[in-house]
C-alpha positions as CSV (number, residue, x, y, z in Angstrom):
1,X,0.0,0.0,0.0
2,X,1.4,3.2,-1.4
3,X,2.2,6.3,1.4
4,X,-1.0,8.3,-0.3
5,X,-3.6,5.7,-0.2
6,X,-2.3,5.2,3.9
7,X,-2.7,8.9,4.4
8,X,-5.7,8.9,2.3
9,X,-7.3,6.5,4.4
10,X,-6.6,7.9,7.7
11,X,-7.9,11.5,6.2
12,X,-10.5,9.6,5.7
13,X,-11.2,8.2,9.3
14,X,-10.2,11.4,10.9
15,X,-12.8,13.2,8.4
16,X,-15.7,11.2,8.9
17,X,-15.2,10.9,12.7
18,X,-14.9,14.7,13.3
19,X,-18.2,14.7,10.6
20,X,-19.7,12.4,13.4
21,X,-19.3,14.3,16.1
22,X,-20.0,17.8,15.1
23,X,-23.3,16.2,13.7
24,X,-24.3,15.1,17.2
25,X,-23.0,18.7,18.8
26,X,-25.2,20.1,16.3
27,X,-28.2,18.1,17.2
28,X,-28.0,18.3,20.4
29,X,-27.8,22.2,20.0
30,X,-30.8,21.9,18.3
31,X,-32.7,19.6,20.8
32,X,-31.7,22.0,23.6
33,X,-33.0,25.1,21.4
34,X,-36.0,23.3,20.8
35,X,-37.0,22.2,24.2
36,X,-36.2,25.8,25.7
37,X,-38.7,26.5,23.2
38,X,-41.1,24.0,24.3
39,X,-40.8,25.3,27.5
40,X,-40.9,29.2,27.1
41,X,-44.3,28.3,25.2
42,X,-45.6,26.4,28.1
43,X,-44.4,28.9,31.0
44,X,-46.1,31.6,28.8
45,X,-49.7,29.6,28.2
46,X,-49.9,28.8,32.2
47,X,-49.0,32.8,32.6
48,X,-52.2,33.3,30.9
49,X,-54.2,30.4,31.5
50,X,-53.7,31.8,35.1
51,X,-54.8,35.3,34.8
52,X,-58.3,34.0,33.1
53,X,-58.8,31.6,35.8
54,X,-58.1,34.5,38.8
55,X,-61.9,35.6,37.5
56,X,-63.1,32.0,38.7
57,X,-61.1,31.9,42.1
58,X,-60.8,28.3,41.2
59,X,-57.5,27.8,43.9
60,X,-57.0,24.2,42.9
61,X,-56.6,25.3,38.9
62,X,-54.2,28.1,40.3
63,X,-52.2,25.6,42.8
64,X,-51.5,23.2,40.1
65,X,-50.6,25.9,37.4
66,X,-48.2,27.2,40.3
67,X,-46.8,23.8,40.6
68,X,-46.2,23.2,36.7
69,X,-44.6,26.7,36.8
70,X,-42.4,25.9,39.3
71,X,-41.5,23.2,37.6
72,X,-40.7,25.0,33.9
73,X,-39.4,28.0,35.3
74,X,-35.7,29.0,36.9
75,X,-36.1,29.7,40.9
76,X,-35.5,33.2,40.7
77,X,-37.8,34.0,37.7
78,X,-40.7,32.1,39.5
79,X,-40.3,33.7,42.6
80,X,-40.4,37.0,40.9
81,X,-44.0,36.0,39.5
82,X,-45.2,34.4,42.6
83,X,-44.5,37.5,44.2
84,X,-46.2,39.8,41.5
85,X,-49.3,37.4,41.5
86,X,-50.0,37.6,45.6
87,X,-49.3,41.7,45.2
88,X,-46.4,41.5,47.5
89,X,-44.5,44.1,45.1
């Protein structure tokens, strides 16, 4: 086997690896962008799912959709609502 078909063939190997791997960086990039997506959409629907159901003082709809947001949201940002929602700012 000639020098250029050996350095060919690793080229080739070192190619399609690095091809392999920046294809799964890139998907997972995408997955991430997607579900932070997912999630912005479903903080934002509970935000005002809420507000309509305050007219109802339904407190078991409005515990559970404070529970869900807990869960969605970052700590800070949901304490920041919570407190905006009870008028303790």
């Amino acid at each position: 086997m000639s020098d250029y078909k050996q350095t060919r063939d690793a080229a080739r190997m070192i190619t399609s690896r690095f091809d392999k791997t920046l294809r799964n960086l890139t998907d997972n990039m995408l997955r991430n962008l997607t579900d932070d997506y997912e999630d912005e959409m479903v903080v934002v629907s509970l935000m005002r799912y809420y507000d309509l159901c305050l007219d109802n003082n339904d407190d078991s709809i409005l515990e559970a959709i404070e529970r869900v947001l807990e869960d969605y949201m970052c700590t800070a940002d949901y304490n920041d609502w919570l407190l905006t929602r009870k008028g303790e700012t």
